[in-house]
N, C-alpha and C positions, 0 to 999 in steps of 0.2 A: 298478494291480497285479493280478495273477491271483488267479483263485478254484479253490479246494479241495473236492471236497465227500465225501461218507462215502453209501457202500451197504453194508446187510448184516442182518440180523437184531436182536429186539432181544436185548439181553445179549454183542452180539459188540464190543462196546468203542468205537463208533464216538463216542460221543459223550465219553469218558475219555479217546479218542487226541485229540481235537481240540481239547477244555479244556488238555488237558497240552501239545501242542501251542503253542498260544497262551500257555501260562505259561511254559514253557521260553524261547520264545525269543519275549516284548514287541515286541523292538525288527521282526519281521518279521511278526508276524500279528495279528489281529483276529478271535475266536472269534464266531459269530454260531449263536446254536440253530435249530433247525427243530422247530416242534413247537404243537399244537393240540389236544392229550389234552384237557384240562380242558374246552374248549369243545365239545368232541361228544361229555363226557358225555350220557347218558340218550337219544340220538340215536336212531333209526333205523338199524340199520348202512348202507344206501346212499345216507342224506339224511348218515351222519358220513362216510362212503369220499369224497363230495364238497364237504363241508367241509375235510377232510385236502385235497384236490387243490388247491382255492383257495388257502387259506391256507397251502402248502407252496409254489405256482407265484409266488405276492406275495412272500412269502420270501426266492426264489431270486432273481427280478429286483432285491428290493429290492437284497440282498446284489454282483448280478453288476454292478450301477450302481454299488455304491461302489468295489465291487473297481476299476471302470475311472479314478475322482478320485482312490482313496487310494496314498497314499505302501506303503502295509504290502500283505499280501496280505490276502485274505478267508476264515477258514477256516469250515467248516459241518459239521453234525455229521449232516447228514440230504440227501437228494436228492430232488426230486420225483418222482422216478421208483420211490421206496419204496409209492407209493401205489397204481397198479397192482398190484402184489408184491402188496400187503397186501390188496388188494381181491377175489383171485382167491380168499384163503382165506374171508373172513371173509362175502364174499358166496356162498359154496357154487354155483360155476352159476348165477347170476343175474346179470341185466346184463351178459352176455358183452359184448355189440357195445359196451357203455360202456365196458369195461376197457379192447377195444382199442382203443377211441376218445381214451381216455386216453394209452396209450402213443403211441401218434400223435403227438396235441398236444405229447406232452415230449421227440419229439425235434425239436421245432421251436422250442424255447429254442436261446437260445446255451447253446454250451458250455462247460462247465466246463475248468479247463486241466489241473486231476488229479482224476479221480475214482479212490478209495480204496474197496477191495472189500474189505472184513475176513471170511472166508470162515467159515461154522461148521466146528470141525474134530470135536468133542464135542458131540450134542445137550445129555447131563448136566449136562456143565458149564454151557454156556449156561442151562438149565432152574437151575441152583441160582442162576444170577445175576439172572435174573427174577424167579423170586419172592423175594430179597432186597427188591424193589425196593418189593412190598408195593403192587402196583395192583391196581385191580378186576377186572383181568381177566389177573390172573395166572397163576392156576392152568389156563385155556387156553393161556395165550399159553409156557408152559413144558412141554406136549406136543409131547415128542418129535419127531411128526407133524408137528405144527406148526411145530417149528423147521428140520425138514427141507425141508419145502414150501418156504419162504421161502427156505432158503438153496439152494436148486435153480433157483429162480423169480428169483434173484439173478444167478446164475451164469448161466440162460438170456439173460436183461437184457444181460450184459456182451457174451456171443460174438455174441448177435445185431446189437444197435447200438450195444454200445458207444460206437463209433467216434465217433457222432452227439450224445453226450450229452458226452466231453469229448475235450481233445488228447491226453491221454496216461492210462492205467488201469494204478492197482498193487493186485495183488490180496497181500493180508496173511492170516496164519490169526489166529483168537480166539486163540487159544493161547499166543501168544508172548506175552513179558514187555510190559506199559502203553511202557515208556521206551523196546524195540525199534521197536514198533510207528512211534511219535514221530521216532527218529532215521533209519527205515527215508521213512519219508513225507518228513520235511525233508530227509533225501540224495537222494531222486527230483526234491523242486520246484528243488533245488541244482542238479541236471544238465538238468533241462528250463529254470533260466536261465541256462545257461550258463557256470554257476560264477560269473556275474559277481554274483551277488545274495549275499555273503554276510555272517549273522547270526553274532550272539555267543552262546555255551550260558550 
């Protein structure tokens, strides 16, 4: 069965669409997280930028190997391709030739069969959903600037190769309502199977 996966900033819902996603409808997906915060606490930022790459690209193969034995599809709430994104900010100018060495590497995974772009449409909003979230590095990561970068840096990601990281890209806003977002993403993998895959609400 195919895999699903989520670009976009943090606070843009990607990981709420794809929990709700998987709860919504059991009988057709299997929710899998992407994520290594805890482990690069205290880190270096470019000894944790390459921690995040590992342990996001193991992830993704894990998840892309079941998606191909399981019965359901594979949904993720994160891409490896967040990691460049994120590495452009947090490394300021440093490690350039690594970053694009990174992008490199990630479009030579298989591909995803939908990658979902949840777009920032409001920095503020995003910015109050972050620091709800009460991380260490929150009150960075909820500058404006910040939130903009990334979601520029996202957007460049998709027009440039998308193409290469899955078979079909839907780009969503933050903005719209959690259960849009969910019905919008399950009506897209509905017509990329040809309507022949269908689940119960």
């Amino acid at each position: 069965m195919p895999l699903i996966s989520f670009i976009g900033v943090h606070g843009s819902g990607k990981t709420s669409t794809a929990r709700l996603l998987a709860q919504l409808y059991p009988d057709c997906y299997n929710y899998r997280e992407l994520e290594a915060i805890d482990e690069a606490h205290g880190l270096p930022p470019i000894a944790r930028q390459l921690l995040f790459l590992s342990r996001f690209i193991d992830g993704y193969l894990r998840a892309y190997r079941e998606s191909q034995r399981n019965r359901k599809a594979i949904v993720m709430d994160s891409h490896p391709v967040l990691v460049p994104i994120y590495s452009r900010w947090w490394l300021r100018g440093q490690a350039e030739e690594a970053i694009e060495a990174m992008e490199k590497l990630l479009q030579a995974l298989p591909p995803a069969d939908l990658l979902v772009y949840i777009r920032a449409q409001s920095a503020e909003e995003i910015a109050q959903r972050i620091l709800m979230r009460g991380r260490q590095v929150a009150q960075e990561e909820a500058n404006p600037e910040y939130i903009s970068f990334i979601d520029r840096e996202a957007s460049r990601i998709v027009e440039e190769y998308g193409g290469r990281l899955a078979r079909r890209i839907i780009v969503l806003e933050a903005g719209e309502p959690l259960e849009e977002k969910v019905r919008r993403v399950h009506a897209e993998y509905t017509r990329l199977a040809g309507g022949a895959w269908a689940c119960s609400y």
